[in-house]
C-alpha positions as CSV (number, residue, x, y, z in Angstrom):
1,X,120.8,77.6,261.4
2,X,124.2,75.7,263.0
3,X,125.1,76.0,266.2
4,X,127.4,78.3,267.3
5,X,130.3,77.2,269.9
6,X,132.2,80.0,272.2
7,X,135.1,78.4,273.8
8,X,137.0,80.1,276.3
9,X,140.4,77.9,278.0
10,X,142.0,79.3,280.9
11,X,145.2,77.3,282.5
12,X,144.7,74.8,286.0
13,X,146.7,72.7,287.4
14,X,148.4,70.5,285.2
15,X,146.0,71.8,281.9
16,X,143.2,73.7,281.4
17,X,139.4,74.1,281.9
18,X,137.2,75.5,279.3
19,X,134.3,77.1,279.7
20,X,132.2,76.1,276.6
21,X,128.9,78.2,275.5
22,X,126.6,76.5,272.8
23,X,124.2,78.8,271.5
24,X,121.7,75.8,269.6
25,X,118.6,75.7,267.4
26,X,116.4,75.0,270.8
27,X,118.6,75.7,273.7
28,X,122.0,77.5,275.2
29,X,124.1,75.4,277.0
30,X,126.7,75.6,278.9
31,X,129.9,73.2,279.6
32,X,132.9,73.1,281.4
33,X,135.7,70.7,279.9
34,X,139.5,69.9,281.4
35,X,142.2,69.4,279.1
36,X,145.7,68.1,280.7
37,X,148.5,69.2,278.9
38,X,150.0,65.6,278.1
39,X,146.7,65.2,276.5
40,X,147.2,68.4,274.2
41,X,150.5,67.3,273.4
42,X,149.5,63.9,272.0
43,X,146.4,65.8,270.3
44,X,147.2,68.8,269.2
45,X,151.1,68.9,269.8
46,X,151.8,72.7,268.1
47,X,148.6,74.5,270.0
48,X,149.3,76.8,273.0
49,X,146.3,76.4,274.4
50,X,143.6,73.7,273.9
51,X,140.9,76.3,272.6
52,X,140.5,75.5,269.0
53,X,140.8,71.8,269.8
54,X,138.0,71.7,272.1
55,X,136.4,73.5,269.2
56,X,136.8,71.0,267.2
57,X,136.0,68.6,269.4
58,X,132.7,70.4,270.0
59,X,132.3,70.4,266.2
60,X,132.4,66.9,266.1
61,X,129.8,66.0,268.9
62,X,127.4,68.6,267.5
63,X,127.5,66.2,264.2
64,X,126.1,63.6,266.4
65,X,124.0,65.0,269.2
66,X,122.3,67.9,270.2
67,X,124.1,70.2,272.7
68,X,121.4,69.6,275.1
69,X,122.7,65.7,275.0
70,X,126.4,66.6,276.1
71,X,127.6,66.3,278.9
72,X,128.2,69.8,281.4
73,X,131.4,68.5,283.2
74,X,134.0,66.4,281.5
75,X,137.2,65.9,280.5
76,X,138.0,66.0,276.5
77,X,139.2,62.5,276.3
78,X,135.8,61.2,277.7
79,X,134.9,62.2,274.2
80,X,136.3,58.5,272.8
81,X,135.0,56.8,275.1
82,X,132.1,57.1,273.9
83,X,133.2,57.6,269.8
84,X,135.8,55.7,269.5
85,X,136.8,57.5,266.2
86,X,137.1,61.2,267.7
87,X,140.8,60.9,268.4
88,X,141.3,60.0,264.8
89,X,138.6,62.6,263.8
90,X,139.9,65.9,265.4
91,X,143.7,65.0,264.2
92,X,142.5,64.4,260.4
């Protein structure tokens, strides 16, 4: 069984937070993740909203970690910081 990934962005300030659910194989978790809107545009420059890149984004840490392992607060670019080919990754 995968993991399943409910992602829900609503607009702030200068971006977006979403509210991410992941229902896992041993635990639900929840997240909260901001996503400015110069960062969409260099990321995802033809989405409205950020929603199926933090999907994606998601995706991609779920192929490294377990949910329980990500962080609860954080702000998508944090993400290649720490894999330094997610940028590269979620664009491909």
């Amino acid at each position: 069984m995968s993991d399943e990934v409910v992602v829900d962005c609503t607009p702030s300030g200068a971006g977006w937070t979403c509210h991410v659910t992941v229902r896992g194989t041993s635990a639900t978790t929840t997240h909260e993740v901001t996503v400015g809107a110069v960062d969409l545009g260099r990321l995802d420059p033809d989405a409205p909203d950020p929603t199926d890149l933090v999907g994606r984004s998601f995706a991609f840490l779920l192929e490294r970690e377990p949910n329980t392992s990500i962080l609860r607060r954080f702000d998508v670019t944090i993400i290649g910081g720490y894999f330094p080919d997610w940028e590269r990754s979620i664009r491909g």
